[in-house]
N, C-alpha and C positions, 0 to 999 in steps of 0.2 A: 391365513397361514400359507405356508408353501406346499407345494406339490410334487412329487415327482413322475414323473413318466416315461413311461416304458417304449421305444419303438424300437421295431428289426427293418437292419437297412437291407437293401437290395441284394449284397453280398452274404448273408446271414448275420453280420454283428448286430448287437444291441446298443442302444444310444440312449442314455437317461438323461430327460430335460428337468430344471428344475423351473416351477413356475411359481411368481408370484404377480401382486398389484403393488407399486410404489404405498408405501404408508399401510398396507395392509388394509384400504377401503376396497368396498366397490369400485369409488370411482377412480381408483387411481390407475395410471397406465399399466399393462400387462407389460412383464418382464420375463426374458429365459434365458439361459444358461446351459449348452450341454456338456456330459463329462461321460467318459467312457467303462468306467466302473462304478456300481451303484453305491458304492461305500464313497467314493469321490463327491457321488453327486448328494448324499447324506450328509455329509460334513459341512457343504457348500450352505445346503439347504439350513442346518443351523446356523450358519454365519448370518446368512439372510435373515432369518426370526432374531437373530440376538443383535443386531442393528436395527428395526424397529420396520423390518419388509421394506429395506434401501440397500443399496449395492453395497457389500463390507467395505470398509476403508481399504483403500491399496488394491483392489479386483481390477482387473482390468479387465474384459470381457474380451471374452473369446483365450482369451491370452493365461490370466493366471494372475498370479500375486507378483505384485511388482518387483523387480531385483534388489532383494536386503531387504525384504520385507519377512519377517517373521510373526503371526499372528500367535499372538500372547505375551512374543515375545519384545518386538517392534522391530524396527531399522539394526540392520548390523551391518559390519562393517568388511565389505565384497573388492575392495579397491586393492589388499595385500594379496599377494599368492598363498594357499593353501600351506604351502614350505617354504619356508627363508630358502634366501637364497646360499649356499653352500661356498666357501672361501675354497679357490684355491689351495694344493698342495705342492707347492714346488718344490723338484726333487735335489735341488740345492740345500738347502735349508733342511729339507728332512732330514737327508743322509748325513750332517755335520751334526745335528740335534742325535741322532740316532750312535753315531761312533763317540760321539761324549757320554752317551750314560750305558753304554755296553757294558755289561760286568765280565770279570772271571777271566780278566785279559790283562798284559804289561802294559806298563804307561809305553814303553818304547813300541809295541804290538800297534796300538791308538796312534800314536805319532807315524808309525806307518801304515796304515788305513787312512787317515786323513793327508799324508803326500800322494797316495796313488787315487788319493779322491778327488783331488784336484788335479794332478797331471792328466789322466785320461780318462774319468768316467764326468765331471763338472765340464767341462770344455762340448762333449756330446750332447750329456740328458739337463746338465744344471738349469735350464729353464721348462723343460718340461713339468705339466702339471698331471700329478699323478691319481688323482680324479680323474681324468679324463682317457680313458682306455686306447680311443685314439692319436692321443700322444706319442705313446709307447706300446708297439706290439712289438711281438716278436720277429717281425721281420726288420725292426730298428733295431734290435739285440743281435741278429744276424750278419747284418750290414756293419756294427760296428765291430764283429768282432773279426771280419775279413779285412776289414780297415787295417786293425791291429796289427795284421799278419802279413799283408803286404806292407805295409809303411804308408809314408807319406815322402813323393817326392817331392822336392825342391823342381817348380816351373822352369825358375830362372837360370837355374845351376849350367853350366855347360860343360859340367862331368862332373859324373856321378860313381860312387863305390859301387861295382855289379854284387859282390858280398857282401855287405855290412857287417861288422861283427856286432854282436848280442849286446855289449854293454853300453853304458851311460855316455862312453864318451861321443862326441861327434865326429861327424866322416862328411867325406862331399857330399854336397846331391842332394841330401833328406832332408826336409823338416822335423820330421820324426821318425826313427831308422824302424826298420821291421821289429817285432817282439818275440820272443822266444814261445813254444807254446806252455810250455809252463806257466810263466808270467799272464800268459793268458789264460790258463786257468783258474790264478789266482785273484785277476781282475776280476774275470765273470764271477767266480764263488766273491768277490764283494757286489757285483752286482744287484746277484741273485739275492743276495742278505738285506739288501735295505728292500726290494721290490716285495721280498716273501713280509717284513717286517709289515710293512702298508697293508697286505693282503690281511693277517694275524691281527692289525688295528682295531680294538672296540671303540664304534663301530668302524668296519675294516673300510679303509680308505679306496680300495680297488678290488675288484671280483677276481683278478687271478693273477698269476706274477708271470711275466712274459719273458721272464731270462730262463721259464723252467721249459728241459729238453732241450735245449740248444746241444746243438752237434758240435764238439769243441774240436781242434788240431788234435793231432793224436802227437806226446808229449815221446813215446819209445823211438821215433824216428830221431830226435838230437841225440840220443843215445848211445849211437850206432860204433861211436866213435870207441875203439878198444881203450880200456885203460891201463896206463902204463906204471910198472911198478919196479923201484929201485933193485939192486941184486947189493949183497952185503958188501963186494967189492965199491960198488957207487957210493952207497950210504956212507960209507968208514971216509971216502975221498970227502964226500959233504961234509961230512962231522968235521972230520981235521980240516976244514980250511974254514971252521968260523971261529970266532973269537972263543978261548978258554972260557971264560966265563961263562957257556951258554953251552958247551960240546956235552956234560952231563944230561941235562936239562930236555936237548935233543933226545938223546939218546932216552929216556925218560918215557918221554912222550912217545917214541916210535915202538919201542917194548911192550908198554901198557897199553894200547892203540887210544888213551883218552883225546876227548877234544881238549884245543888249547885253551879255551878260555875253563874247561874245568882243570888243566893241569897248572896255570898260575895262578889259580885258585887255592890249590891245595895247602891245608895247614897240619903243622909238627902232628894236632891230636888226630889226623886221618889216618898216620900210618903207624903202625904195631909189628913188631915183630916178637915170635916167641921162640926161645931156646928148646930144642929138641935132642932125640937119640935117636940114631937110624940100625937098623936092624945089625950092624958090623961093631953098634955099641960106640960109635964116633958122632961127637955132638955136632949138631947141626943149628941153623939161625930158617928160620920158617915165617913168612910174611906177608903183608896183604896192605891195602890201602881203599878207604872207602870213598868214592865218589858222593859228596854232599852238596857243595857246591859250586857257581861259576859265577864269572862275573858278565854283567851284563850291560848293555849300551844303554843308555837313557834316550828320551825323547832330543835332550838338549846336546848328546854326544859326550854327556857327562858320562860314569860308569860305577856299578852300583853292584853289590854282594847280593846273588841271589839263587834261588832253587834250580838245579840242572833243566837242559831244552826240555826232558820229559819225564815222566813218573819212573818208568824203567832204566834212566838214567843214573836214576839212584840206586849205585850199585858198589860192589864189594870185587875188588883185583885181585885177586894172587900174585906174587912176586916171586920170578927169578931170582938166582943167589947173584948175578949181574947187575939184576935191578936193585938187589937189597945194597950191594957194596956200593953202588952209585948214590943211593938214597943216605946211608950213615953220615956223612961228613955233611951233608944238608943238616941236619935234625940236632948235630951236637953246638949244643950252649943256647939252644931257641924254648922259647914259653910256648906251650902249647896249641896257644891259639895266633903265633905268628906262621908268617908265612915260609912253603918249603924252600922256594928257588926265590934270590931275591940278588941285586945286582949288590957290590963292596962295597955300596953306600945303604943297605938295605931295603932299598925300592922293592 
């Protein structure tokens, strides 16, 4: 049978050898084996006896069990990595996947997330992989958003706009003319929404969002600019020099301070007036009109009946007795659910 034995090396460790004889004779050659814990060399020591005191299949000496060698189990299979390997995220594809299934938003909202996804955030990160943290750090969030703010000149140009102004149109000089910092805030807050999405992924695609604490333009500087407001003498010149058909309507809107897309919204059953008595016993006309709702642009630039820009939007006006006598000749001979202002063909 097998043996084990004990020695202490030079340095104080212990070293268990296991011995046997080939075949378990006398005459068979002496064989050993060391292992450095006695439960090692116990285990070993049964291999031995239960191969018939021959070397266990797969031992290699000095070395160990062969690579894919399992005893009990046999040969397995050492050639694959521990973990598949992990696909790519590309931030193209996600961020397009991700504005299509967004809830609790307008179709026309979507339609603009996916132009300013493509204009300026897919031209930057669209091939970055969002797996990979060194892709996209924050100082690539940084760099693009000083981009932003300065523009992009034109190499070639041999004059250039020293101002550009803020909108879509073109000017000399630029590829892409500087951005407003609002606009840029509005970009980065889409940024930040696909990056934090990735980050929120089970399981999450990235350990942190690199668009988060970015130092944005400060938005009160375009501000600066006083705003200029009409004196009733201007206002009356404006009204009378537009078409009749529209000089009410004007007027309408500037009284009630509503938006326009809520005031050519508005139908016969919003407005209400009730017959009153004022304290001299002389009847009076008392009125109001509720804002419900507005019309809205489509993705396609079609336009569609729908709930005002915001909750508080939905709201209830009081009416001057100016606004009420501007309002009557709108509402007489109309079904409730047409519209107030509406052109001689009833557009």
């Amino acid at each position: 049978m097998a043996t084990i034995n004990q020695r202490t090396l030079a340095d104080g460790r212990s070293r268990y050898w296991v011995k046997w004889r080939l075949g378990g004779t006398r005459g068979g050659a002496p064989q050993s084996e060391p292992f450095d814990t006695r439960a090692d060399a116990h285990t070993f020591k049964l291999h031995v006896e239960a191969a018939g005191h021959h070397w266990p299949e797969n031992w290699i000496p000095r070395q160990g069990w062969a690579e894919g060698w399992v005893p009990g189990h046999g040969w397995i299979n050492t050639s694959q990595d521990d973990e598949p390997e992990v696909e790519p995220v590309i931030f193209a594809n996600f961020a397009r996947e991700l504005i299509d299934s967004m809830t609790g938003i307008e179709e026309r909202t979507r339609a603009d997330y996916h132009r300013e996804l493509e204009l300026h955030l897919i031209p930057h990160f669209g091939q970055v992989n969002l797996r990979d943290v060194t892709q996209l750090k924050p100082k690539d969030v940084r760099a693009w958003v000083n981009q932003l703010r300065t523009g992009l000149p034109d190499p070639k140009a041999s004059y250039r706009t020293p101002n550009p102004s803020r909108g879509r149109r073109k000017e000399p000089g630029w590829l892409r003319k500087p951005l407003s910092a609002k606009f840029i805030h509005n970009l980065h807050g889409l940024l930040f929404s696909i990056c934090e999405a990735a980050v929120r992924e089970d399981p999450p695609i990235r350990p942190s969002n690199p668009a988060a604490r970015t130092r944005l333009p400060r938005a009160d500087h375009e501000a600066d600019t006083e705003m200029c407001f009409l004196t009733r003498e201007e206002f009356t010149l404006l009204r009378d020099s537009m078409h009749p058909d529209v000089r009410d309507m004007v007027e309408v809107f500037v009284r009630t301070g509503m938006r326009y897309s809520e005031l050519i919204a508005l139908q016969v059953r919003d407005v209400s007036f009730t017959p009153t008595i004022d304290h001299d016993g002389q009847q009076q006309v008392r009125g109001h009109l509720d804002v419900r709702r507005a019309w809205k642009r489509g993705p396609n630039n079609t336009f569609h009946l729908g709930a005002p820009k915001t909750r508080s939007s939905r709201r209830r006006l009081p009416l001057s007795p100016r606004t009420i006598d501007l309002l009557r000749p709108r509402l007489e001979g109309k079904r409730p659910e047409e519209f107030v202002f509406t052109t001689d063909q009833g557009s």
